[in-house]
C-alpha positions as CSV (number, residue, x, y, z in Angstrom):
1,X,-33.2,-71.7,-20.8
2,X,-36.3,-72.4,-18.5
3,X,-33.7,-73.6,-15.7
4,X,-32.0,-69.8,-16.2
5,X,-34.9,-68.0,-15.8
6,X,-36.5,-69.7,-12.8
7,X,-33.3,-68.9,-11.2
8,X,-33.8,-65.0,-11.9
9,X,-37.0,-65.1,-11.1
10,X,-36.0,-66.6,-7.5
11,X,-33.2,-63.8,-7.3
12,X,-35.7,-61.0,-7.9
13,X,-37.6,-62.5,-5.1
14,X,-34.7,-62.6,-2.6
15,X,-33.3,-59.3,-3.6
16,X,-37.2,-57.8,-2.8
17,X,-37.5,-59.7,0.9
18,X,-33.6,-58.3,1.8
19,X,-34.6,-54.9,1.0
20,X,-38.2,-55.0,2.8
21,X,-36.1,-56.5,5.6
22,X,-33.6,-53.8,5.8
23,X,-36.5,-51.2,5.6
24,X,-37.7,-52.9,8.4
25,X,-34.8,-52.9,10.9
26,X,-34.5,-48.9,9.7
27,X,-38.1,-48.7,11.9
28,X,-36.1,-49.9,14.8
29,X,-34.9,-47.2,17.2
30,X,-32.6,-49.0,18.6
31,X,-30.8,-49.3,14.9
32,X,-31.5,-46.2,13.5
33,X,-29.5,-44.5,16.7
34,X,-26.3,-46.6,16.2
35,X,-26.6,-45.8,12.4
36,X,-27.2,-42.6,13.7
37,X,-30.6,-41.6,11.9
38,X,-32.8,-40.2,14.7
39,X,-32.9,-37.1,14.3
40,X,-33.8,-35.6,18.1
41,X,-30.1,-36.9,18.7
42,X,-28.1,-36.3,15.4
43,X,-27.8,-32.6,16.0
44,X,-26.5,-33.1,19.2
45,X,-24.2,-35.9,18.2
46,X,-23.0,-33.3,15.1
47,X,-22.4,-30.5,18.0
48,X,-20.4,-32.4,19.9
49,X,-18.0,-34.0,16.9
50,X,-17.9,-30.3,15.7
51,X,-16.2,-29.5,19.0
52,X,-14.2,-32.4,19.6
53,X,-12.6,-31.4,16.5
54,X,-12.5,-28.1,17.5
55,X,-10.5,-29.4,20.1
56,X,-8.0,-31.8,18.0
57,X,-6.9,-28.6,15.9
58,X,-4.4,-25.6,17.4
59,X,-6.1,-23.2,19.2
60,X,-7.3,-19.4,17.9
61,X,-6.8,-16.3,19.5
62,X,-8.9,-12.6,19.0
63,X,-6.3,-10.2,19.7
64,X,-7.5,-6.5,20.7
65,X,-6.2,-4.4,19.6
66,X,-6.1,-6.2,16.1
67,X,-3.2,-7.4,14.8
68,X,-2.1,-4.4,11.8
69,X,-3.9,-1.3,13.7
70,X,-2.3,2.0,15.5
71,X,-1.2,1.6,19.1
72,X,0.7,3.7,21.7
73,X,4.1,2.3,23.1
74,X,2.6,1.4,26.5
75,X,-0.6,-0.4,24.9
76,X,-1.6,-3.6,26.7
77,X,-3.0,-6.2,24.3
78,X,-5.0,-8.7,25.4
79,X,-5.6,-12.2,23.6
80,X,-8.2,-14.8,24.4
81,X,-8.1,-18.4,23.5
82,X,-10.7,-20.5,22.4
83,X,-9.3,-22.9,25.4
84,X,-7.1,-23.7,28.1
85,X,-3.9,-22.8,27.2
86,X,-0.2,-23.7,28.6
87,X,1.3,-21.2,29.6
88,X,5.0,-21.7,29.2
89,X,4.5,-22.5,25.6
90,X,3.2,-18.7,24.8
91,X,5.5,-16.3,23.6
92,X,4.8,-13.2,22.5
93,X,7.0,-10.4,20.8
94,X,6.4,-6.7,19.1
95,X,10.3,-5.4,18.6
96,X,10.8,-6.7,21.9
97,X,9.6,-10.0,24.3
98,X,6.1,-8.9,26.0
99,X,5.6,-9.9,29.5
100,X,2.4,-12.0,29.9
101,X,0.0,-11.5,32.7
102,X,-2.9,-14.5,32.9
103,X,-6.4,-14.9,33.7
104,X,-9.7,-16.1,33.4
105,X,-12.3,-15.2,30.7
106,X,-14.4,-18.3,29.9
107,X,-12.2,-21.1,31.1
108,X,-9.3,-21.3,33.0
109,X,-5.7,-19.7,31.8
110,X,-7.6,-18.7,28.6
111,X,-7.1,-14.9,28.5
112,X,-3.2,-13.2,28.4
113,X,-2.7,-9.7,28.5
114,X,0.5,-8.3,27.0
115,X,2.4,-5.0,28.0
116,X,6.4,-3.9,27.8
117,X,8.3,-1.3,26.6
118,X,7.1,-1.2,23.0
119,X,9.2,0.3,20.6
120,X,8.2,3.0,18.7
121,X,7.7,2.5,14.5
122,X,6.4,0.0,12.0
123,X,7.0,-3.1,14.5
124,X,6.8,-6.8,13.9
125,X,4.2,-8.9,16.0
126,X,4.6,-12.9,16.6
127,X,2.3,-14.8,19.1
128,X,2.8,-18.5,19.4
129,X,2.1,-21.5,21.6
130,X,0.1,-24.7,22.2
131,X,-3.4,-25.5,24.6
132,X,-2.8,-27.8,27.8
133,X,-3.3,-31.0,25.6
134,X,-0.6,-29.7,23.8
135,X,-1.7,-29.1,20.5
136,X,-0.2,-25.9,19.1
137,X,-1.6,-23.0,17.4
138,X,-1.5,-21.3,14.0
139,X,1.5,-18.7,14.7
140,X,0.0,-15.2,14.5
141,X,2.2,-12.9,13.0
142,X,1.4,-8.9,11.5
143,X,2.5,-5.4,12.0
144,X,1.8,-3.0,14.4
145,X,2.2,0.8,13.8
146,X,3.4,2.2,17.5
147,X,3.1,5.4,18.1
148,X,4.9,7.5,21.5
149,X,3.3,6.7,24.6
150,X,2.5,10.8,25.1
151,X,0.7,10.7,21.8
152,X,-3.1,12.1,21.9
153,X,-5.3,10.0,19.9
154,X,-8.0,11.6,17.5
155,X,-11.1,10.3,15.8
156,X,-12.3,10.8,12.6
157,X,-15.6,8.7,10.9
158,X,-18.1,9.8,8.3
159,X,-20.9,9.2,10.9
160,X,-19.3,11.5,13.2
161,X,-19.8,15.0,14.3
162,X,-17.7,18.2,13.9
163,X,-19.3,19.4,17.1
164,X,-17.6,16.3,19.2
165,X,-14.4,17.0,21.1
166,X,-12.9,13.8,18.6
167,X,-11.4,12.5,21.3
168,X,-12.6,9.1,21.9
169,X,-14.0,6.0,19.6
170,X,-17.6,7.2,20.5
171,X,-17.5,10.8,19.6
172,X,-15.8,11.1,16.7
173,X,-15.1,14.3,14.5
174,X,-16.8,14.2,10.8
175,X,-13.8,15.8,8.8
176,X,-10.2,15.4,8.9
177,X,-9.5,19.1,8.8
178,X,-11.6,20.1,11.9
179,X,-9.7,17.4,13.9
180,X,-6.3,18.4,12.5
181,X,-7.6,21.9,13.8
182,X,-8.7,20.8,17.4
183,X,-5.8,18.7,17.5
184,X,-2.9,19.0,20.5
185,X,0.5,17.8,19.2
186,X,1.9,14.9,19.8
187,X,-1.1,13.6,17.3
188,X,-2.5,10.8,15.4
189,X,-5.9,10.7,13.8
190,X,-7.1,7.6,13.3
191,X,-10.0,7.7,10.0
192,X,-12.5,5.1,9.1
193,X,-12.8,3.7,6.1
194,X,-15.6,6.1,3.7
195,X,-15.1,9.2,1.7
196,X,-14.2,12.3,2.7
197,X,-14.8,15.1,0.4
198,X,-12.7,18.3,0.6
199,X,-13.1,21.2,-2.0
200,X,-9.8,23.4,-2.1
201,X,-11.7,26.0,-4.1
202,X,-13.5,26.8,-1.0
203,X,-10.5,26.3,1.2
204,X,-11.2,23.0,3.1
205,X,-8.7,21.2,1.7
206,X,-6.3,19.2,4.3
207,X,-3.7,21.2,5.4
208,X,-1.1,19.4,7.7
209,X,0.3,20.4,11.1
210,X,3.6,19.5,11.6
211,X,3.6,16.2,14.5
212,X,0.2,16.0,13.8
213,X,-0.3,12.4,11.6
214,X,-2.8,11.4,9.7
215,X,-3.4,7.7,9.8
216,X,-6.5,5.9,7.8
217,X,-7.9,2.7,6.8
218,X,-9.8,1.9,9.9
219,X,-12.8,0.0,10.3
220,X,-16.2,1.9,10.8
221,X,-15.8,0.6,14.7
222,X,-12.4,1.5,14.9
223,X,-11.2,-2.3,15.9
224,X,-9.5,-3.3,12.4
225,X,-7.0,-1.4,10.1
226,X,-6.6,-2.9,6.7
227,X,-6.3,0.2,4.4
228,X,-6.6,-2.4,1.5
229,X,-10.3,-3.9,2.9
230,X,-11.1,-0.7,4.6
231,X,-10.6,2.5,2.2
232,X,-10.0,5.5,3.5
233,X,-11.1,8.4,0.3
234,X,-10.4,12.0,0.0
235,X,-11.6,13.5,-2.4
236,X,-10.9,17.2,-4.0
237,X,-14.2,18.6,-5.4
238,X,-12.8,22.0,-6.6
239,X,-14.3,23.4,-10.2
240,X,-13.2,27.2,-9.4
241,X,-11.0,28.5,-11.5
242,X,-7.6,28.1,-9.1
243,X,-4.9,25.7,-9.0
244,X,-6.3,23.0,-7.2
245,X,-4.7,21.3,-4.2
246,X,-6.3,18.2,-2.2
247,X,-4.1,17.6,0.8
248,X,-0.9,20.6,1.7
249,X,2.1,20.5,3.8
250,X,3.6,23.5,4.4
251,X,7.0,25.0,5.6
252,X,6.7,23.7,8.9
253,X,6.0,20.1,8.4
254,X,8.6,17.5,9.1
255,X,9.2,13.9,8.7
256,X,7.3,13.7,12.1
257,X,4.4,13.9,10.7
258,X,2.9,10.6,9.1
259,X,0.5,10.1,6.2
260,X,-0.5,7.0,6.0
261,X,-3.4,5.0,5.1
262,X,-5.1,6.6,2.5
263,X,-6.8,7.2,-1.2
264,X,-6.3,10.3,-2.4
265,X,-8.0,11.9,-5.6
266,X,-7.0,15.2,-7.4
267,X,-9.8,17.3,-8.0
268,X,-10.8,16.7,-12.0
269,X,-10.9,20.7,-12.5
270,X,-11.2,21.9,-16.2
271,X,-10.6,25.2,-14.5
272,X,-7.6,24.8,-13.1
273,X,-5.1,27.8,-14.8
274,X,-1.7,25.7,-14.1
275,X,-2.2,22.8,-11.7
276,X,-4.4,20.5,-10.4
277,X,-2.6,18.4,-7.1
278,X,-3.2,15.3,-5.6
279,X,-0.6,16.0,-2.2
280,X,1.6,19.2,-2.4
281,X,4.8,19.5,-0.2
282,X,5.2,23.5,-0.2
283,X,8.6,23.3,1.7
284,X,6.9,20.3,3.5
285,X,9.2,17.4,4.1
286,X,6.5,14.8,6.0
287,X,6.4,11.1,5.7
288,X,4.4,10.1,3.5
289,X,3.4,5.9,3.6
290,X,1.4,3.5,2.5
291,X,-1.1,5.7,0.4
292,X,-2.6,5.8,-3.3
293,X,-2.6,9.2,-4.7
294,X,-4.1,10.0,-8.4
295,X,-3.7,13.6,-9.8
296,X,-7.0,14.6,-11.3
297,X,-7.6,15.9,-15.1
298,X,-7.3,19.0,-16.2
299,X,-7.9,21.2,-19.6
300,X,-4.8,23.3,-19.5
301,X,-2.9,22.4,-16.1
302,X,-0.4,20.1,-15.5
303,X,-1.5,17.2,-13.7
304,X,0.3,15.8,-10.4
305,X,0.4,13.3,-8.2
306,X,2.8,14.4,-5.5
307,X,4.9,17.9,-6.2
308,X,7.6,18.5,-4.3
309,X,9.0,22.4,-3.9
310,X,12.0,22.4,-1.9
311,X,11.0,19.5,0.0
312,X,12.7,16.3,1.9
313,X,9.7,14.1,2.2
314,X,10.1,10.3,2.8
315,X,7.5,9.0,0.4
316,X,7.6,4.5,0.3
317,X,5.2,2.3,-0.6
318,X,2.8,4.2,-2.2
319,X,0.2,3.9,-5.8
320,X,1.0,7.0,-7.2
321,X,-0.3,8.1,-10.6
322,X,-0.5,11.2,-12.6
323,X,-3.7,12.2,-14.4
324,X,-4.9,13.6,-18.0
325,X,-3.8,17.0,-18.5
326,X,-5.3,17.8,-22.5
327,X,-3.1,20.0,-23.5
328,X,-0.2,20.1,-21.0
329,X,1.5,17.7,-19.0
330,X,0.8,14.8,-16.8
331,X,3.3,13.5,-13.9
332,X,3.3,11.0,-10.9
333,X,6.3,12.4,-8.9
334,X,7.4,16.1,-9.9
335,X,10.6,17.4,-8.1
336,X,12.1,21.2,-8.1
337,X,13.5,24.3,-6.3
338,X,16.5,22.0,-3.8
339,X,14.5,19.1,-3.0
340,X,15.9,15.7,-1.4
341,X,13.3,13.6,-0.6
342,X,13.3,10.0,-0.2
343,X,11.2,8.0,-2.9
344,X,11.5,4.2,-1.9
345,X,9.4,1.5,-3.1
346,X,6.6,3.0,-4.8
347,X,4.5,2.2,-7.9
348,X,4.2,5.2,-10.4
349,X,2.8,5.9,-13.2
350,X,3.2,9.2,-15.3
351,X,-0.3,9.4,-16.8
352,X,-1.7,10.8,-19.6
353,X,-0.5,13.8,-21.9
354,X,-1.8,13.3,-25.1
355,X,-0.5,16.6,-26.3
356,X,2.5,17.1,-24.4
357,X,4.6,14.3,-21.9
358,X,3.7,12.1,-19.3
359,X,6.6,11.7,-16.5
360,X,6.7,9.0,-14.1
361,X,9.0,11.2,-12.4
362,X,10.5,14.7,-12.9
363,X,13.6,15.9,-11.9
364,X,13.9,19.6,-12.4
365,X,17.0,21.5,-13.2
366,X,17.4,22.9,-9.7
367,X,20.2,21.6,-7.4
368,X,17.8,18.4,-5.9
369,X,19.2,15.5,-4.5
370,X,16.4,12.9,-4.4
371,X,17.4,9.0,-4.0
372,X,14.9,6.8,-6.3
373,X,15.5,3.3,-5.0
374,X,13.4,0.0,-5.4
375,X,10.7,1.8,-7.2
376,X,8.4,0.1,-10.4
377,X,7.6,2.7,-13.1
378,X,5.4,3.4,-15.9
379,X,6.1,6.7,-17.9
380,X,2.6,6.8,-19.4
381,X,1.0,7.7,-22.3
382,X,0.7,10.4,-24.5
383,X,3.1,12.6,-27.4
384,X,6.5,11.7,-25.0
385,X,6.4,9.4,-21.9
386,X,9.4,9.3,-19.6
387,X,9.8,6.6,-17.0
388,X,12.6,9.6,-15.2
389,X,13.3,12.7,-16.8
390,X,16.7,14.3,-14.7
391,X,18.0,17.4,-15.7
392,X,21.0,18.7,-14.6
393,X,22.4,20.3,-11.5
394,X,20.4,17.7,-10.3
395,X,22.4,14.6,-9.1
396,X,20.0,12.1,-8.3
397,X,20.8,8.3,-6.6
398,X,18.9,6.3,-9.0
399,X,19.0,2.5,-7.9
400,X,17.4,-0.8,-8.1
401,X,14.4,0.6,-9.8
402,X,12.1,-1.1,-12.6
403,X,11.7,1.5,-15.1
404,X,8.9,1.1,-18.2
405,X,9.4,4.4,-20.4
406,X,5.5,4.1,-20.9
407,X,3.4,3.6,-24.4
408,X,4.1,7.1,-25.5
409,X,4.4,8.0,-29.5
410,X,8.1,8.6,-28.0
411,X,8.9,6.6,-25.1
412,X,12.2,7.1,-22.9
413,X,13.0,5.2,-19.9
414,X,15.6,7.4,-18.4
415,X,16.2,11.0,-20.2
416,X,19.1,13.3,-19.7
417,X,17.9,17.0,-20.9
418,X,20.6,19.4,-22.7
419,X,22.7,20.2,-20.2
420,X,26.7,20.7,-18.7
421,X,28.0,18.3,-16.7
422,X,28.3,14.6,-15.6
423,X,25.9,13.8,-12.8
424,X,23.9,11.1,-11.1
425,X,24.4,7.7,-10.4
426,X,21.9,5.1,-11.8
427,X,23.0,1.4,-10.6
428,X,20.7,-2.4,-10.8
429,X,18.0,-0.7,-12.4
430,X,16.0,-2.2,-15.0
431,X,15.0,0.2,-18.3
432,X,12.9,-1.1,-21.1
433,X,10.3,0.4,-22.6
434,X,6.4,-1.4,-23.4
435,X,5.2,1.0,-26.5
436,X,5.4,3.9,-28.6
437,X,7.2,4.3,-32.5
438,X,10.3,5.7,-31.4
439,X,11.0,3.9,-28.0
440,X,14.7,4.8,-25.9
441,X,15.9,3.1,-22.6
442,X,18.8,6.1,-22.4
443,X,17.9,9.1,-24.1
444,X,20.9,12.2,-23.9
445,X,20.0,15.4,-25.9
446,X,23.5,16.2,-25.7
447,X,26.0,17.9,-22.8
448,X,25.0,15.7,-19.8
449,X,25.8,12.3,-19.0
450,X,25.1,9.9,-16.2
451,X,28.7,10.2,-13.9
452,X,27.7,6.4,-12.9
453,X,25.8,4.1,-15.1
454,X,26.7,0.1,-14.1
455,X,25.5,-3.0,-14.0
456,X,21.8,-1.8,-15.4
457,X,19.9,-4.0,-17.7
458,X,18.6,-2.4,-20.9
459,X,15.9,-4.5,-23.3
460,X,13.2,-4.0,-25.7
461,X,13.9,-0.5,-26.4
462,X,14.2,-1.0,-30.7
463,X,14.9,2.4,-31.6
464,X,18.0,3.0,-29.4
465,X,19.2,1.1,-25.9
466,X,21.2,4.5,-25.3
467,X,20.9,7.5,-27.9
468,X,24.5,9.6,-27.1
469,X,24.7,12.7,-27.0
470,X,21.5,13.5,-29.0
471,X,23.1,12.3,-32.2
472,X,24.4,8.6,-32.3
473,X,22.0,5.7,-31.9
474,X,23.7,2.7,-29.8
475,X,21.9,-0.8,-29.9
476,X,25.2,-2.8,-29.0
477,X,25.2,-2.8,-24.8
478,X,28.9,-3.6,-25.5
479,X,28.7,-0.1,-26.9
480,X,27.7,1.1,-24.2
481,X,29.9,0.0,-21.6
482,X,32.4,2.4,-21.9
483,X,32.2,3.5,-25.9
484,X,29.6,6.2,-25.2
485,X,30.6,9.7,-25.5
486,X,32.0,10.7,-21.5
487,X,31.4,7.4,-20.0
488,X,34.4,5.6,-20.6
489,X,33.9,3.9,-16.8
490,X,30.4,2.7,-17.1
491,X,30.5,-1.4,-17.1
492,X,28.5,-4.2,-15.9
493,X,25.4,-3.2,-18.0
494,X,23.4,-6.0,-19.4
């Protein structure tokens, strides 16, 4: 035992003289700058392996105008590298190849500026390419919006002036309706992101003029459009008691004219005798892109997203959403008087209607034509929610939509009115319904029928997958391909 502990005495000993010795070679300079520990050099040392990797990785681009923003067809857009870059590597497209033009900015063949007959639309950008050590970048890829190359730009910012012409980046109008009014067609008013307060009560809501677009989302500087990072509000205000109405386009608006960018709010107007309207198209057929929309509530009014009176807007990819309406009704789409509009890829949702019926969408019995395609839909809530309620003349093109009849007490997902006559044709859509105590993915009240109705799947609709004719309750989808009451040729539904 003695022989043991001698030895561990002896190895405390040489573990204490290795460490004092390795203390003392740390004092060295010469050893503490291979190891790296002086610190007078190890920031410079840090800097330079920062950029040697810097250099090992693909090279980055800024890109002005940014990648996603509004430009004119003959826009030049310049990039500049981090680095030297080789120049038959880059290529460089926006709906057609871009010719490249290069120079200097901080080292040599860094900087390409890009021009060519630009297309005019929504238009697909792709810059690629490697440095001179070959080393290649991240591709770049994004959407540009390009506007005609005789288009007059507008400003619009909420630290802008109404008394600036609006015509540059640097004097910018304050509200959207004193540059729509100052305006010279071909337009496009570019909006920064803030809120933007209109009161239709006192008439300053936004009215449209036809080729005169509206396009928001924009950065406070102008450089960046992301209208999901930088929002773009208007907001109705209006308590008087008149049907209120935040944004208008009227008979002599076409599809010419855009909407696109923004957040739009109803006003919330207890006052409000029958309507209170998030975008109205009064004869108005503009395209309308990109947006959110949300009717405000209302005591006795109906609530509504987007109406539509004898209108053929374009309206895709937009949030649209009814509101409460206490005692009347609530809709996200509602359709009359010969409309046709196009209604393409949009999220809607009916609202709320606790004493009457939310509507997703409304299809009035007028002669309208509309074409729902590719859209997701929520009915609502409240006493009856409808995912689509079409009533005849109307003979809609209903396809490839996802259609929830809502949580109502009575849901439907698709509802055919008393009427005469077979019309429509609903085709790929998905009906179901997500709530309620009597829940329908086909509701008929009796005398109209779809004329097509294939290859639609029906689920999770307990009370009836199609209720015929007002009378007969069908949960057997073998039933109802081809046993309903006039629909002998619908198949394919699932």
């Amino acid at each position: 035992m003695r022989i043991n502990h001698q030895f561990l005495k002896h190895k405390h000993l040489l573990v204490f003289f290795a460490i004092l010795i390795q203390f003392h070679c740390l004092l060295n300079p010469v050893v503490r700058e291979i190891l790296e520990l002086d610190i007078s050099k190890k920031d410079d040392k840090l800097r330079n392996l920062g950029l040697l990797l810097s250099l090992l990785s693909g090279p980055r681009a800024t890109i002005t105008p940014s990648v996603g923003n509004v430009i004119l067809a003959n826009t030049q857009i310049r990039v500049v590298f981090d680095r030297s870059m080789d120049q038959t590597s880059v290529t460089a497209t926006l709906g057609t190849n871009l010719t490249q033009t290069w120079s200097d900015t901080y080292s040599s063949n860094d900087t390409v500026t890009l021009s060519g007959s630009i297309p005019t639309g929504t238009q697909s950008f792709q810059l690629d390419g490697s440095d001179q050590s070959g080393f290649r970048m991240t591709t770049v890829t994004g959407l540009y919006t390009v506007l005609s190359s005789n288009t007059n730009l507008y400003y619009v910012s909420t630290s802008g002036n109404n008394g600036n012409p609006g015509t540059s980046i640097g004097s910018p109008k304050l509200t959207i309706p004193s540059a729509i009014t100052t305006a010279t067609a071909p337009a496009a008013i570019l909006v920064t992101e803030g809120t933007y307060l209109v009161n239709s009560g006192l008439g300053t809501q936004i009215n449209l003029f036809n080729n005169v677009s509206l396009y928001g989302g924009l950065s406070s500087d102008f450089l960046n459009r992301n209208s999901n990072l930088y929002i773009t509000r208007i907001i109705d205000t209006a308590t008087a008691s008149a049907d209120s109405i935040a944004m208008n386009a009227g008979a002599t608006v076409t599809s010419s004219t855009v909407v696109d960018g923004f957040s739009v709010q109803g006003a919330s107007n207890p006052n409000a005798p029958n309507a209170t309207i998030a975008f109205n198209c009064l004869s108005g057929s503009p395209t309308i892109t990109n947006n959110r929309f949300e009717a405000g509530s209302t005591t006795n009014g109906d609530s509504v997203g987007i109406f539509l009176d004898s209108s053929s807007a374009m309206i895709t990819n937009n949030n649209i959403l009814g509101g409460t309406s206490s005692t009347s009704s609530a809709f996200g789409i509602y359709i009359q008087n010969n409309s046709s509009p196009s209604i393409v890829s949009n999220t809607l949702h009916g609202g709320n209607a606790p004493l009457a019926s939310a509507h997703g969408i409304y299809n009035a019995p007028q002669t309208n034509t509309p074409s729902i395609i590719g859209n997701t839909f929520f009915g609502g809530t409240g006493a009856i929610s409808y995912a689509l309620n079409t009533s005849p003349p109307s003979n809609p093109t209903v396809r490839n939509n996802s259609m929830d009849g809502g949580a109502g007490i009575s849901s439907r997902a698709l509802y055919f009115p008393g009427g005469v006559g077979n019309l429509g044709n609903y085709q790929n859509n998905i009906l179901f319904t997500s709530g309620g105590t009597n829940r329908y993915c086909v509701y008929e009240a009796g005398g109209t029928n779809p004329l097509i109705f294939n290859g639609n799947r029906l689920s999770d609709c307990p009370t009836a997958l199609y209720f015929d004719e007002g009378t007969t309750a069908i949960t057997n989808i073998g039933t109802v391909n081809g046993g309903t009451v006039n629909g002998s040729t619908y198949s394919g539904n699932y």
